[in-house]
N, C-alpha and C positions, 0 to 999 in steps of 0.2 A: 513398457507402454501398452495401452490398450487396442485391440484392434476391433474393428467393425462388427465381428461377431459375438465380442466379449459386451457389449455395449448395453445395458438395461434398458426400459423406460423411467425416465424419471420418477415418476410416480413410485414407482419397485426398488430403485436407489433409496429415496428416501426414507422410508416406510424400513428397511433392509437393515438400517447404519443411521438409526437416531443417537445423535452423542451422547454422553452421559453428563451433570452437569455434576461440573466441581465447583465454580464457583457461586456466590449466592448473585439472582441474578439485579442488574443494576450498580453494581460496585466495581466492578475490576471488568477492563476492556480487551477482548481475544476474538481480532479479526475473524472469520469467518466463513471461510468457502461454503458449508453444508448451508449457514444460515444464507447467502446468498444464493444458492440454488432453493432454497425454502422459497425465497422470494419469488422465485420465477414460475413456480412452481404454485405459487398462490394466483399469480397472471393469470397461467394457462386454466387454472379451475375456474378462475372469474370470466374471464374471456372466452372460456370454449376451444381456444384455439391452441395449436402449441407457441411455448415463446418468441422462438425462431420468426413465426409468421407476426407473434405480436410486432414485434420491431421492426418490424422490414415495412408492415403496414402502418406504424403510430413515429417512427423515428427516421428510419433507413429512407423511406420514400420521400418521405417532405422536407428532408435535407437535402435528396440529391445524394446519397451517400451510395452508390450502384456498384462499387464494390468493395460493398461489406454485407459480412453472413454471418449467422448463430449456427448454420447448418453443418452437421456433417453425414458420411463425406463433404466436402464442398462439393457445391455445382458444378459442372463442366466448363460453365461458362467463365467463372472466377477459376476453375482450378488449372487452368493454365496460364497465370497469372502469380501463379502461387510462389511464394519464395521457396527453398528449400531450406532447413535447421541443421546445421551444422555441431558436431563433437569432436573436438581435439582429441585423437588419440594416437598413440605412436606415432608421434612427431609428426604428424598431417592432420586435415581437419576431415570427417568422415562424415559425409551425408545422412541425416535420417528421416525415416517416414516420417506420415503427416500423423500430430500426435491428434485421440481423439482425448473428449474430457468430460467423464460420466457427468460428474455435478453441469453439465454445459451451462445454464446463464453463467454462474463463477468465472467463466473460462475459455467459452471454445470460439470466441470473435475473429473474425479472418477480418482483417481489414485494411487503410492503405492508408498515409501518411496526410495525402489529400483528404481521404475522406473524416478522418479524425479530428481536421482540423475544421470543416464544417460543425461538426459534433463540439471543439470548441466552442468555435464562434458563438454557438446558439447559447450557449452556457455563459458567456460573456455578457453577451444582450438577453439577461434577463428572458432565457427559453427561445429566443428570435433569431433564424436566419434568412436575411432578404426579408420576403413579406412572408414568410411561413412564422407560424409558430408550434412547437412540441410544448410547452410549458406554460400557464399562466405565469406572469412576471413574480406576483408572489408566494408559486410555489417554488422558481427557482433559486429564490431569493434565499427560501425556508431551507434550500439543501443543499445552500454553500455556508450555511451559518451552522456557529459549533453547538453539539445536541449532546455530547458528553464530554465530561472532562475529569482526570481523577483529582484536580485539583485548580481551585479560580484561579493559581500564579500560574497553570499549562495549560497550552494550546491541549487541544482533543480532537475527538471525530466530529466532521460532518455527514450528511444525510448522503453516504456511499465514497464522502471522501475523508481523507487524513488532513489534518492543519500543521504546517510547519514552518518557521521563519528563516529567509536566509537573506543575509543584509539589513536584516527589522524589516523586509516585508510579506506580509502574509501569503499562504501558499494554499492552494487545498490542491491535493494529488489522489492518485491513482493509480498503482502499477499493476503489474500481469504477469506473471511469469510460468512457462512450462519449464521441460525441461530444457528444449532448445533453444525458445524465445522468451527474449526479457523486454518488456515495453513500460513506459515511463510516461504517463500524463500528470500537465502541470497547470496549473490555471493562476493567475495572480487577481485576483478579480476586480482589484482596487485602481490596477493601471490596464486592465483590460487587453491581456497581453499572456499567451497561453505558447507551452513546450510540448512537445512532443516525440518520441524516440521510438523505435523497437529497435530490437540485435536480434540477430540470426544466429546464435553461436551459445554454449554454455557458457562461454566467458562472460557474456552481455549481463552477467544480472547486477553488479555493482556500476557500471558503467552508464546509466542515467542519473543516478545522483550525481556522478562528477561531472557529467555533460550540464546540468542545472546550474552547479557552482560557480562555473567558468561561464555560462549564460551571464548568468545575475553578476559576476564580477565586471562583465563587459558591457551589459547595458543599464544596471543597476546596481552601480558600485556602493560602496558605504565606507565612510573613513572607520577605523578599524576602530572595535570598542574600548572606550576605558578598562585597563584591567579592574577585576572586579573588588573590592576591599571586604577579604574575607573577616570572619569571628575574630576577634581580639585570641580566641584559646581554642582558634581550630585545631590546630596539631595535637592536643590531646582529644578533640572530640572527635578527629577524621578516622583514632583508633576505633572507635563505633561500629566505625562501616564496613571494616577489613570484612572479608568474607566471601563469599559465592552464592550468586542468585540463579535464579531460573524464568524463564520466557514464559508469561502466563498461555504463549497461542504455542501448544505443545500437545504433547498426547500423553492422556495421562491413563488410561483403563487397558491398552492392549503393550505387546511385547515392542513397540514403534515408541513407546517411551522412555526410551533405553537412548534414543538418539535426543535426546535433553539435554543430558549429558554433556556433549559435546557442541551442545550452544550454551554454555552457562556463561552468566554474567561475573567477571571476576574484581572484586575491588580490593585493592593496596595501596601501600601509601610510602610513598617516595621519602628521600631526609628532608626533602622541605614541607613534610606535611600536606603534602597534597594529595589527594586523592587520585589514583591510575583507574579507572574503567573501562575494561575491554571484554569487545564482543567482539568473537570470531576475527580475532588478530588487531583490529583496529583498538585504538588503545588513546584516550581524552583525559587530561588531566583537569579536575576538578577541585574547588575551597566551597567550601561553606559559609554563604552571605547571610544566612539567616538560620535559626536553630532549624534544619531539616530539607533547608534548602539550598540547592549544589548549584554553580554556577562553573560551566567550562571556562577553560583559560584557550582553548584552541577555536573555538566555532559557540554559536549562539545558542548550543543546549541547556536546560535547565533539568533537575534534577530533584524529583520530591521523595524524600528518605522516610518511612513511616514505621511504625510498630507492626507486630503479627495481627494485631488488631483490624488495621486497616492497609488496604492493599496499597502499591510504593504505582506513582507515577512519571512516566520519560516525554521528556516534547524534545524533539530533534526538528 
């Protein structure tokens, strides 16, 4: 982890570790941190100010949001408030410092459960909390709606967030994760009705997905879906897909691309012709509803299978 003296200026980060581009750009989607620090970092030139101050002066304050910070260290004032981050190790859980996060807009938000959830709310009400607003109604409108998709049958990004269905209802999220802290925001925007999580622990990082699950099972159930009525002649077409992929948000130009590797996407296929897809242990069986298109038998994924040609898209 970094500490306080290893820390650049933004400005020096970037400029330092411009990525290289593999893919062409506008076709194939690979979240982000540098390009989100880019962003912040165009603020601070427009603004004059650093970002930390932007927010606290255009977001933090007019919500009411008093404790939460872009800053680090944190203030005095928040940092005795501070949670501690916890690692499992030798069979106990071991305390760690407080992580800092060069790219900082990407990342280095301190914040509280309460305050997060005003930051909802405004998000809900079309940019509005109480009588404050951060947003014109139709910009916020503009960045909960999907702005890319690698395919019209998948959900995709919106303007800072991911789209994903759980029950058939629409989701846009947001999570966070260091190494200690795993945070999970969830917005439903259609029933106006928002989650929110952090974990103190390296365990936390799978553990707001399943907290959303068990959410949406309990106040937005769904009767379970028809199973799906695969290809007349999947079982010889599902032999197509056997194989092993790769995560396009990877590193691909230095010696950290070697841990690829060990997130690859693996696909097989069971006696029943079904497709197995497993990513880092979890494991969906999938049929082919349409030439290219995979539909899970366990959860509402969908699955677009494409040539080298054109890059392959996932909505989970």
């Amino acid at each position: 982890m970094l500490t306080a003296g290893e820390m650049s200026s933004l400005d020096g980060y970037l400029k330092a570790n411009i990525p290289a581009r593999v893919f062409p750009p506008g076709e194939l989607a690979a979240y982000s941190n540098y390009g989100t620090a880019l962003a912040g970092y165009i603020v601070e030139r427009i603004s004059g100010i650093l970002f930390a101050e932007y927010v606290e002066q255009y977001i933090f304050t007019p919500l009411g949001m008093a404790h939460s910070t872009f800053r680090q260290p944190l203030p005095a004032a928040l940092a005795v408030d501070m949670s501690g981050g916890y690692n499992y190790t030798g069979g106990a859980f071991q305390p760690g410092g407080f992580e800092f996060v060069q790219a900082y807009p990407a990342g280095s938000l301190s914040s509280t459960a309460a305050d997060m959830a005003r930051f909802m709310i405004a998000h809900l009400q079309d940019g509005r909390y109480n009588e404050t607003s951060i947003l014109e109604a139709d910009t916020a409108r503009l960045m909960h709606r999907q702005h890319f998709t690698h395919d019209p049958r998948l959900l995709g990004m919106a303007h800072g967030f991911f789209e994903s269905t759980v029950n058939g209802r629409r989701i846009i999220s947001h999570g966070g994760d260091t190494f200690l802290f795993h945070s999970g925001l969830f917005l439903l925007p259609d029933e106006g009705t928002g989650v929110f999580v952090s974990y103190n622990s390296t365990a936390g990082a799978a553990a707001g997905a399943a907290l959303l699950e068990v959410f949406m099972d309990r106040y937005f159930p769904a009767p379970a879906p028809a199973a799906p009525e695969p290809l007349a002649d999947h079982r010889e077409r599902a032999q197509i897909y056997r194989g092993e992929y790769h995560l396009s948000r990877a590193n691909f130009t230095t010696v950290e691309k070697l841990m690829a590797l060990l997130q690859a996407v693996r696909v097989s296929v069971n006696a029943d012709g079904e497709l197995l897809i497993s990513l880092m242990g979890d494991i969906k069986r999938f049929v082919e509803i349409e030439p290219g298109l995979l539909r899970s038998l366990d959860s509402d994924d969908l699955v677009v299978a494409r040539s080298d040609e054109s890059p392959p898209g996932v909505r989970s």
